[in-house]
C-alpha positions, 0 to 999 in steps of 0.5 A: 533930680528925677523928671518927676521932682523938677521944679520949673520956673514960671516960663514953663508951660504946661506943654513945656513941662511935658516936653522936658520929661520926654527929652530927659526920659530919651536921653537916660534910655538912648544912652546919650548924654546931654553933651550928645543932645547939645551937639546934635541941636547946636544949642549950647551945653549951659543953655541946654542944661538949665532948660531941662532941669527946669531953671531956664528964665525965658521961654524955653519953647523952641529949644525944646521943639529944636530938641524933640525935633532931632530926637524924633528924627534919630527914632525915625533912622533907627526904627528904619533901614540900615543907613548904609551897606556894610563894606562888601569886597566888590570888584572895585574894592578889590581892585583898589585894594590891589593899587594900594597894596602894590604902590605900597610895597613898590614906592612909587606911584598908583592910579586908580580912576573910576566914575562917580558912585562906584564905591571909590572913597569907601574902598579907600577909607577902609585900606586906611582903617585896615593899614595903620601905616596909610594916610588918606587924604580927600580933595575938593573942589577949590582946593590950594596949595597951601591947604594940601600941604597943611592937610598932609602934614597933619594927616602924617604926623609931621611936625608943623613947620612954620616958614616958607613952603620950600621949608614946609616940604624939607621937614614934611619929606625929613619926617616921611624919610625911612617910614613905610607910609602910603599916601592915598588921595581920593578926588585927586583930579581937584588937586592943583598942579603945584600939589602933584609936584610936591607929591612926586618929590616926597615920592622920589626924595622920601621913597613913599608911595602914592596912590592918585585916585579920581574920576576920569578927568584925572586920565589926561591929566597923567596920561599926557608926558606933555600935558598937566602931570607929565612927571608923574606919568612914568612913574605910575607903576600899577594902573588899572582900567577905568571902572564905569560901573559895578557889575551886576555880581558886585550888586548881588554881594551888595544887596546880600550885604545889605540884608544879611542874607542871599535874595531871590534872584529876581529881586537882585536884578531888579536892584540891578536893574534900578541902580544904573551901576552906582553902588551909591544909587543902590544904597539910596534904593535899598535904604528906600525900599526896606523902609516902606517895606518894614512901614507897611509890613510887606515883603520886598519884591520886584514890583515894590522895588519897581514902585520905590524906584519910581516914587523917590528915585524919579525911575531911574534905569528900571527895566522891568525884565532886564539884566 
């Protein structure tokens, strides 16, 4: 039945109607389902149906305006700047490329530690895409044994085993045994201590190698032979050096990244200048500055950045001139 030839029930309102048309005309010309729509505003696939081919018996308002509300702010993101930087071989991508490669064809343990923002997990996350045989896993704050364990048994495939957790590590390492699986863990710094003991032994027993990849509150941790994770310590056979920041040529293959295209010199160093050496900064930045710039029709220069910067960013880092 097309919008045209809905027959609505008396709970509609003129308004109601009208609304009804324009979220069914979306939905046929975005290429979404209702299924789509229904996840999108939490409103459940029966309810969402009847509403919008005319048969709900209550007031149907504000699901519509919960609906038109997504809608619009889909068109929104779409009709501006791309929401994020394709993936750029930066100097901390290469170099975690690198540590999962050489744990891989070692077996034994990587460390790669970085501060927050220089592109730790997307580096990590496109290795996965890019090597079926790694498994990624990312920790959080509050994480416990018992989680990590359940996590990286599905994450590899391993049979779940019901029974003590001494059972559960015997069947996940029989199960690793023989593979040629990597295991990754990003944010390994809020793992528990029990948690690293298990990845050590899987290591040692099932010969697999394991990359721990945090901020540098991971480096005391495995630094130390004494201290928190002394056992892992000697086992680490690639560690490269603490990445503070991106550099100013990982920027400019960002922002060309991001543009598809080589900018002017003065613009990079004014997103170099404004990022404060996040790659997660810069992306927020780029993001900000293309959509006031496609808004208003204008050309994206230095001083525009240097107003966006100001305007959504609080400033941060901008020197005006400086490298």
């Amino acid at each position: 039945m097309s919008a045209a030839e809905t027959v609505f029930q008396e709970t509609y309102t003129q308004e109601d109607q009208q609304l009804v048309q324009r979220i069914n005309a979306w939905l046929e010309e975005s290429g979404k389902s209702g299924a789509d729509l229904s996840r999108l505003t939490s409103i459940k696939d029966g309810t969402r149906s009847s509403i919008l081919t005319g048969r709900y018996i209550s007031s149907p308002t504000a699901f519509l305006q919960r609906m038109i509300d997504a809608i619009e702010r889909i068109d929104e993101r779409n009709q501006a700047a791309k929401a994020d930087i394709p993936y750029t071989l930066t100097s901390v991508a290469l170099s975690i490329n690198s540590a999962c490669k050489r744990t891989h064809a070692d077996r034994d343990f990587g460390i790669f530690v970085g501060k927050v923002g220089v592109g730790k997990t997307t580096a990590l996350r496109e290795y996965t895409r890019q090597t079926p045989s790694a498994v990624l896993l990312e920790a959080f704050e509050g994480i416990d044994h018992s989680t990590f364990m359940q996590e990286l048994m599905t994450a590899t495939g391993a049979v779940q085993i019901k029974g003590t957790m001494a059972m559960q590590m015997a069947g996940l390492i029989r199960s690793l045994k023989g593979t040629d699986r990597v295991i990754l863990v990003d944010e390994a710094n809020w793992l528990p201590k029990r948690s690293f003991g298990a990845l050590r032994r899987i290591s040692d027993v099932a010969g697999i190698g394991v990359v721990l990849v945090g901020t540098a509150e991971l480096l005391p941790m495995v630094q130390d032979p004494e201290g928190r994770f002394g056992q892992i310590s000697s086992r680490i056979g690639f560690w490269p050096a603490l990445a503070r920041q991106i550099s100013e040529k990982d920027c400019a293959l960002l922002v060309t990244s991001y543009f598809d295209q080589a900018q002017p010199e003065p613009v990079l160093k004014a997103f170099y200048s404004a990022c404060e050496g996040s790659a997660r900064t810069l992306k927020n930045l780029l993001k900000n500055t293309c959509r006031y710039a496609n808004k208003n029709a204008v050309e994206i220069t230095p001083e525009l950045i240097k107003a966006t910067n100001q305007k959504t960013m609080a400033g941060r880092g901008f020197v005006m001139g400086g490298g």
